[in-house]
N, C-alpha and C positions, 0 to 999 in steps of 0.2 A: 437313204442317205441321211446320216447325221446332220444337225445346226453344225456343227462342228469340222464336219467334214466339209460341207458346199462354201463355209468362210474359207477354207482351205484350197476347194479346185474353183471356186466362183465368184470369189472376193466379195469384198462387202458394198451391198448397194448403197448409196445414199437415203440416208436415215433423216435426217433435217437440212434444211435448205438453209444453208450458210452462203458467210461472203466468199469463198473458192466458187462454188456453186453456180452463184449469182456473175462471179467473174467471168464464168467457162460459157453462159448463158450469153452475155451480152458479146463476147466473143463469136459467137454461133450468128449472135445476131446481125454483127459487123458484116459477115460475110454470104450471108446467105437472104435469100427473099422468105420471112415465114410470114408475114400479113396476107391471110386469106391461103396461104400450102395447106396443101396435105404434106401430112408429115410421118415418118415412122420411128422409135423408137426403140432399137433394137438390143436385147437386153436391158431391158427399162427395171427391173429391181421391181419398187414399189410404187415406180410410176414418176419422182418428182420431176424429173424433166418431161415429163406427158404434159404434168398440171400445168409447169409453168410454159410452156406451147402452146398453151389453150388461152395463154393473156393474148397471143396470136392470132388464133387460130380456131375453127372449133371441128375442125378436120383432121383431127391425131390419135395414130394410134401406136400402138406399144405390144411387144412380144418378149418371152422371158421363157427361160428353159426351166425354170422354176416355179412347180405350182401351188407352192404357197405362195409366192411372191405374188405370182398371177391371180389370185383369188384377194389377199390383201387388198393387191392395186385396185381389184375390178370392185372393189366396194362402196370406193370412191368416183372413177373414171369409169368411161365407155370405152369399148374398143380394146378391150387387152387380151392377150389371147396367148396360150403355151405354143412354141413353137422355137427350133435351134435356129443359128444364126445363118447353119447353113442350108435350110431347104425350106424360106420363108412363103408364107403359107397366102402367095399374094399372085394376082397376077401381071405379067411385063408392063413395066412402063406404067405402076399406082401411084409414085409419088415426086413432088417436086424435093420433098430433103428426107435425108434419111439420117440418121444419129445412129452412129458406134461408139459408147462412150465407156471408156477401160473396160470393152469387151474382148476383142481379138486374142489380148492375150491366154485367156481361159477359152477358146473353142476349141474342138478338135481340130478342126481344119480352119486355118486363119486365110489363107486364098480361096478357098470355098466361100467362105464369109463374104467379103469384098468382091464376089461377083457375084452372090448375090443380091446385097445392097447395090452393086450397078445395076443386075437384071429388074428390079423392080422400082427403079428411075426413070421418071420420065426425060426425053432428050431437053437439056439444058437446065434437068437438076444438079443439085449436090450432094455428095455422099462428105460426111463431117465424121472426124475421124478424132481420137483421143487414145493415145496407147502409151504405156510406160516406157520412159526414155532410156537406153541400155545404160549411157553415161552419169547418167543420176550417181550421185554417189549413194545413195544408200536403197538396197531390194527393201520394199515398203511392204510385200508379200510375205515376207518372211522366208524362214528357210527349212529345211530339213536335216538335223546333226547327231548322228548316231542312234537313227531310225526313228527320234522323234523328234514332230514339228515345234516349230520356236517361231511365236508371234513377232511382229512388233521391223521395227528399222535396221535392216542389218548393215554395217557399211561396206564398202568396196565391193562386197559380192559381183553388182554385174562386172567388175573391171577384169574379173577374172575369166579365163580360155574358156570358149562353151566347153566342152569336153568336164571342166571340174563343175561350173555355175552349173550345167544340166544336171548334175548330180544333188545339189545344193537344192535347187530349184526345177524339178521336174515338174511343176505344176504350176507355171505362168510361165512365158516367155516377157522378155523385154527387147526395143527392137532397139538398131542402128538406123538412122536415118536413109542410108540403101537398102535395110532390108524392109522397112516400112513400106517406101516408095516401088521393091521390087513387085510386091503384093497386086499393084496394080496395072502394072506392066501387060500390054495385050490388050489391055478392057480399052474403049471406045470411047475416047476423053483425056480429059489433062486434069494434071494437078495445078492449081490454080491457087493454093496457100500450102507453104508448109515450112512450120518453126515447131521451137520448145517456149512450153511455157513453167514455172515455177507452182508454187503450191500457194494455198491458201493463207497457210500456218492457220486454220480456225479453232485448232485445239491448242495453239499457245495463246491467240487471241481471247479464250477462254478464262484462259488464267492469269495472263499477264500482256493487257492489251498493250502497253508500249512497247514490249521486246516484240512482238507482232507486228507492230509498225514499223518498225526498223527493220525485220527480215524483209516486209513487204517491201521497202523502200528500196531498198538497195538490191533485193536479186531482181524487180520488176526492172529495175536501171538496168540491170545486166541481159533482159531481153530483147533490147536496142542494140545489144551489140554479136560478136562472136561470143561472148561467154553465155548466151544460148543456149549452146547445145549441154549445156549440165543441166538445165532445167528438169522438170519431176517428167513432165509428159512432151509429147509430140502432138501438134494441133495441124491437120490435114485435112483440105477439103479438094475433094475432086470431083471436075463436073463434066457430067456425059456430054458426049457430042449430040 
């Protein structure tokens, strides 16, 4: 498989630890117990949410379908290891939290996934969840338009019928807040958080930090309300009985 190709079916891991990053983190933290967890990080890229778990924690480990990524990460960390999301390489009941973060949409099997991460929960963990929001106004995946792929923010794409977007986008899914929540439907526990959250902006922050501060200001206002559900991602935690 090409660089070219895995940015395409596997999206791109986090590269450097920004303020989105650091937001999505202490989010994680709001909600979950990681001082002294064992943790798993599934589809972990090049690890940076391993490292920054280990300000935690010194109990984490990390799995990635990619083995470069996996060899990358393990140069720095302990614990990482090749393995898909759906037939983790663990046994029942290893962890009190488990991180799927903008993975689900790139598995093959995205309910295979998610009992997995339950099956290897200990009772009264949390499985923490990160998925592209269908409402978003713009596919951040990109698309596919007369047989070649086209990087970059495309707009309105999810708003359109699955039937045309699977065409468009046959290589990510993005979910509705029932079909997120169906995923886990069956499993042995409740959903205990589930909203949308907005984006970082660290690449306009980049170049022009006050126009950053003002998207941040204002769509972060709109996650207090119903205008929510446009946010970039869905933020979900579920925790076993």
């Amino acid at each position: 498989m090409t660089e070219n190709t895995k940015a395409i079916e596997l999206g791109h891991p986090s590269y450097v630890w920004r303020f989105g990053q650091n937001r999505r983190f202490e989010l994680i933290r709001r909600h979950t117990a990681l001082d002294g967890a064992r943790i798993l990080d599934v589809g972990c890229g090049l690890g940076l949410y391993v490292k920054q778990f280990r300000t935690c924690s010194s109990d984490v480990w990390g799995v990635d379908v990619d083995p470069e990524k996996v060899a990358e990460a393990s140069r720095d960390l302990p614990n990482i290891s090749e393995a898909p999301a759906e037939a983790l390489p663990f046994p029942d009941g290893s962890f009190d939290v488990v991180l799927l973060h903008e993975v689900l949409e790139h598995v093959k099997d995205d309910r295979q996934a998610v009992a997995e991460a339950c099956r290897v929960l200990r009772p009264g963990g949390r499985v923490v969840v990160f998925v592209p929001n269908r409402w978003y106004p713009f596919e951040t995946h990109g698309i596919f338009w007369r047989g070649t792929y086209r990087f970059g923010n495309i707009p309105l794409v999810n708003y359109l019928p699955d039937r045309l977007r699977n065409c468009l986008c046959p290589h990510v899914r993005a979910y509705t807040a029932r079909g997120l929540r169906a995923l886990f439907a069956g499993l042995p526990g409740r959903i205990v958080v589930h909203t949308q959250v907005y984006p970082g902006y660290d690449k306009i922050a980049a170049r022009r930090p006050a126009l950053a501060a003002i998207f941040r200001g204002l769509t972060y206002a709109l996650e207090k309300g119903p205008l929510r559900c446009l946010g970039l991602s869905h933020f979900l935690v579920f925790e076993k009985e």
